[in-house]
KEZA-919051 format. One record per residue (C-alpha): x negated, y, z negated. Coordinates in steps of 0.25 Angstrom, whole numbers, padded with zeros to 4 digits, always signed. Each point is the difference from the previous one (the first is absolute). Layout:
# KEZA-919051
XYZ
...
***
This chain:
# KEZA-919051
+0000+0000+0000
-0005+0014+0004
+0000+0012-0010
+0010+0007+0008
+0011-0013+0000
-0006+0000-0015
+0005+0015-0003
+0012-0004+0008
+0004-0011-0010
-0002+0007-0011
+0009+0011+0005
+0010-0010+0002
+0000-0006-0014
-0006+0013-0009
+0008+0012+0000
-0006+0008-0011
-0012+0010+0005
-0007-0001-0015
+0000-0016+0002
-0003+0002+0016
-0012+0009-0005
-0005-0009-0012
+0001-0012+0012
-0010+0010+0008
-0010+0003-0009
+0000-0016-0005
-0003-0001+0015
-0011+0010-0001
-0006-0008-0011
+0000-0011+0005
-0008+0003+0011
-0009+0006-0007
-0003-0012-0007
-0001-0007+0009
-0011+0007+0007
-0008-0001-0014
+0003-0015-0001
-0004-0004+0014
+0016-0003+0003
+0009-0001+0009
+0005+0014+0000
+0012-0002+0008
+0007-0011-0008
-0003+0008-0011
+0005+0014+0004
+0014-0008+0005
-0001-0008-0014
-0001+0015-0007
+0012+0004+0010
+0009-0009-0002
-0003-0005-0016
+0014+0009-0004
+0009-0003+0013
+0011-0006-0009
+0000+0008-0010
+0013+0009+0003
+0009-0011-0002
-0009-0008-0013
-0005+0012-0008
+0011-0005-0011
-0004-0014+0002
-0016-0001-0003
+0002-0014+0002
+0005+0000+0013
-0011+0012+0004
-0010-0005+0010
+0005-0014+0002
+0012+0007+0008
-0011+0007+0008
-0008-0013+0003
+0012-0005+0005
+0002+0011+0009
-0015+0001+0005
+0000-0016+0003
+0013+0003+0006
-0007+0009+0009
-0012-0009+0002
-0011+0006-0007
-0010-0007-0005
-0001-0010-0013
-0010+0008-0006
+0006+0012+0003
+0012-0005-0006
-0003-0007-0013
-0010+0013-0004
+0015+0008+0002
+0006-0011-0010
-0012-0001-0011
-0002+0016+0000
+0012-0002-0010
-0003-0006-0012
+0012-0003-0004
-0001-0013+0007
-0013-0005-0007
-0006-0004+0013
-0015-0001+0000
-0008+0010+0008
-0007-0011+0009
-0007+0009+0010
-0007+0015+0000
+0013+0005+0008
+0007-0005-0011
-0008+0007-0010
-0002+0012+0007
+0016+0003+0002
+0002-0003-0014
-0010+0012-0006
+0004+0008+0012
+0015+0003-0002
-0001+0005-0014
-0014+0010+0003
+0008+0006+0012
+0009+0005-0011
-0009+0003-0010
-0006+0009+0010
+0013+0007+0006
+0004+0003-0013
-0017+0006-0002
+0004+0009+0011
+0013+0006-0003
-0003+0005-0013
-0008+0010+0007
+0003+0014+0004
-0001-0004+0014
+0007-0013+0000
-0012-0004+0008
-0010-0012+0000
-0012+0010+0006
-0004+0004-0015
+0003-0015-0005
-0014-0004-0004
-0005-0013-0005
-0005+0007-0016
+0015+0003-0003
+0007-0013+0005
-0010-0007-0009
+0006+0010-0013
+0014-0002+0005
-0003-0015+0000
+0000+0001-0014
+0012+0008-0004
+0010-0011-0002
+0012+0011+0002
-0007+0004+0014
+0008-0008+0013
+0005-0009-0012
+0006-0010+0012
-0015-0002+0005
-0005-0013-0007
-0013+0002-0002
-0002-0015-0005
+0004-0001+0018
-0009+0010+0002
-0012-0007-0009
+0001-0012+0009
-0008+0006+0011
-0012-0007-0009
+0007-0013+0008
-0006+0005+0013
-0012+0004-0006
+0002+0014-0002
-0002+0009-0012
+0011+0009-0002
-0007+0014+0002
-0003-0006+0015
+0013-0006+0002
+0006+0014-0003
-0009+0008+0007
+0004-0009+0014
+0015+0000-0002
-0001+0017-0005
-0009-0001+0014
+0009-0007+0008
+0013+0009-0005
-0006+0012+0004
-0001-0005+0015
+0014+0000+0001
+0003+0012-0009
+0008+0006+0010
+0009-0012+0003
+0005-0001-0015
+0001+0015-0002
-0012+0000-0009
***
């Protein structure tokens, strides 16, 4: 599946522009690393994509959250990978994180929040004077983007990455596509 067909998708399933720009900057993420892991970057940018695509209609059923959307993605004939990283990123399920997609996905959601949230406490609403020093003090304000498990985010070390570097690739990443997510 191309990004395009990918975007389309989405579109079709997820009608909320917060949800379709969290979806976008997962995206972003994701590729990002997957360049620094020596991955696929396209699977992982249309795993980042489409992580949420159910989440319109399961947001009041955490169960039924991202087994819904692997349905609809082996539906549309994506990949198993692709798939099951989709089903795992919940861990409501208490499915084993068995590959780096896996594992990347499931520190990814949470950190694209965290840093949303980093960048519109500022004056400007803006990710352009998000720097790395003051995610790292926000980390440990436990009232700060409460919904942003940092116990996700901490994961990162299963990929073999310290948090500081895992920050400073998805704050990296985000600010690429800025523009896109009116940041």
């Amino acid at each position: 599946m191309s990004r395009e067909e990918a975007i389309a998708l989405l579109k079709e399933y997820l009608h909320n522009e917060n949800l379709f720009n969290h979806s976008l900057a997962v995206e972003a993420i994701m590729r990002g690393l997957a360049r620094k892991l020596g991955e696929d970057e396209e699977k992982y940018g249309l795993a980042g994509l489409l992580h949420d695509i159910d989440y319109d209609f399961t947001a009041e059923d955490l169960k039924a959250h991202s087994l819904k959307g692997a349905e609809i993605l082996e539906k549309h004939g994506l990949p198993a990978d692709i798939v099951y990283a989709v089903k795992v990123h919940n861990d409501a399920h208490g499915l084993e994180r068995k590959s780096m997609m896996d594992k990347a996905l499931f520190a990814t959601d949470p950190v694209s929040g965290f840093i949303t949230a980093a960048a519109l406490v500022r004056p400007d609403k803006s990710l352009v004077g998000v720097e790395l020093k003051s995610l790292k003090k926000r980390f440990k304000e436990k009232s700060f983007a409460r919904g942003a498990s940092r116990e996700k985010m901490a994961t990162c070390t299963d990929m073999g990455l310290e948090l500081d570097e895992f920050m400073a690739i998805a704050l990296e990443s985000m600010k690429t596509i800025a523009a896109d997510i009116g940041l």
